[in-house]
C-alpha positions as CSV (number, residue, x, y, z in Angstrom):
1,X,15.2,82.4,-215.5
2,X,11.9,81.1,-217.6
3,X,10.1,78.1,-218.3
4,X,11.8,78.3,-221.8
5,X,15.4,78.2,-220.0
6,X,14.6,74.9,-218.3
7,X,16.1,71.5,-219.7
8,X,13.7,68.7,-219.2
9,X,14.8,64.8,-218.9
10,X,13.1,61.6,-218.4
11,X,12.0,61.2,-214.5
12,X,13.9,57.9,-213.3
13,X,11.0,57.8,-210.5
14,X,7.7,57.7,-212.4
15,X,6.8,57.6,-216.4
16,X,7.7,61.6,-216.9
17,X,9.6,64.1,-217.2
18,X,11.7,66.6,-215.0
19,X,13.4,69.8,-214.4
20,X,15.4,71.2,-211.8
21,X,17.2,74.4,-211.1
22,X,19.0,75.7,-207.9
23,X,18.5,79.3,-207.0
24,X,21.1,81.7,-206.2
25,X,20.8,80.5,-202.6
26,X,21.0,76.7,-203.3
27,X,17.2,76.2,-203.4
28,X,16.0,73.7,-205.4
29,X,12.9,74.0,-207.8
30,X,11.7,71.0,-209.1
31,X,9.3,70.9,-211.8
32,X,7.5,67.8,-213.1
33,X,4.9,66.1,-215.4
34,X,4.2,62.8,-215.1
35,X,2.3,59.8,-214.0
36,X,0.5,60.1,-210.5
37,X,1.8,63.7,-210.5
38,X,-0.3,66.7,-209.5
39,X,-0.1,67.8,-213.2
40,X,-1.9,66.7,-216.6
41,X,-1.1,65.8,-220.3
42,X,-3.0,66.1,-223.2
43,X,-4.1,62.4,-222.3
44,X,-5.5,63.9,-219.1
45,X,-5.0,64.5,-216.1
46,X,-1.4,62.7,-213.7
47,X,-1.0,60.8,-217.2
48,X,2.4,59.1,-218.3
49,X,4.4,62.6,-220.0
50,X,7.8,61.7,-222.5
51,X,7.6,65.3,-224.0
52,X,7.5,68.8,-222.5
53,X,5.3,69.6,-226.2
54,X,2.7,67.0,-224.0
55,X,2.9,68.8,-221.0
56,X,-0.3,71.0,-220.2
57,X,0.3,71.6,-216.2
58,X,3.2,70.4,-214.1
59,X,3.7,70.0,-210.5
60,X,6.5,72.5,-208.5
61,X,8.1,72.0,-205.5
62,X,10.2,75.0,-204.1
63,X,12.5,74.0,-201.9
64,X,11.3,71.5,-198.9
65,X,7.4,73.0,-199.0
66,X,4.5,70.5,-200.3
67,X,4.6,71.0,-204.4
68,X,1.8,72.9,-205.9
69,X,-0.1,71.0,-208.4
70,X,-1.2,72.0,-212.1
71,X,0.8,74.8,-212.8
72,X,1.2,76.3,-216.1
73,X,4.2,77.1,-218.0
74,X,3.3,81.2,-216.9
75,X,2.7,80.1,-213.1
76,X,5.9,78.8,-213.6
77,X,7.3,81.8,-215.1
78,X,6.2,83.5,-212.1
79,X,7.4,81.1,-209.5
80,X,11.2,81.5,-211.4
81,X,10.7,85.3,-211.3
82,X,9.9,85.2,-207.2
83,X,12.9,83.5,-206.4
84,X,15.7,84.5,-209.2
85,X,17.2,88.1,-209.0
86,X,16.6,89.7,-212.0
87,X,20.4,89.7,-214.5
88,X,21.6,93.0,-214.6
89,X,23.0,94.6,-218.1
90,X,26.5,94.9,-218.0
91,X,27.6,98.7,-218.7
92,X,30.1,99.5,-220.8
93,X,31.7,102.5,-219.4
């Protein structure tokens, strides 16, 4: 799973956007961009997002822990990697 694999839609709670994935565990990952949010647009910074091409830093929440602000689409890479097994090749024997 990368940032690439994610399908963002228009956050019904503030003027942004959102994805979210559940691990293989059911842990939810939440990333957003939006108004208020810890992230930043090219506009700025917690500006209104309606585009993930707008989208310079999102906010991440793992889970139930506090989300972690401003992270870029390789933090996010990196966040995906630590808690996603890596998919295995099928062999053809």
């Amino acid at each position: 799973m990368q940032f690439k694999h994610l399908e963002f839609i228009k956050c019904p709670v503030v003027d942004g956007i959102k994805a979210q994935v559940f691990t293989d565990d059911g842990t939810l990952i939440s990333i957003v961009c939006g108004e208020g949010m810890y992230s930043s647009t090219k506009e700025g910074s917690r500006k209104a997002c309606s585009a993930v091409a707008e989208a310079l830093t999102f906010e991440v929440m793992v889970g139930k822990t506090q989300p972690v602000g401003w992270q870029t689409r390789e933090d996010i890479d990196r966040i995906l990697a630590e808690n996603f097994s890596p998919v295995r090749e099928k062999s053809s024997l």
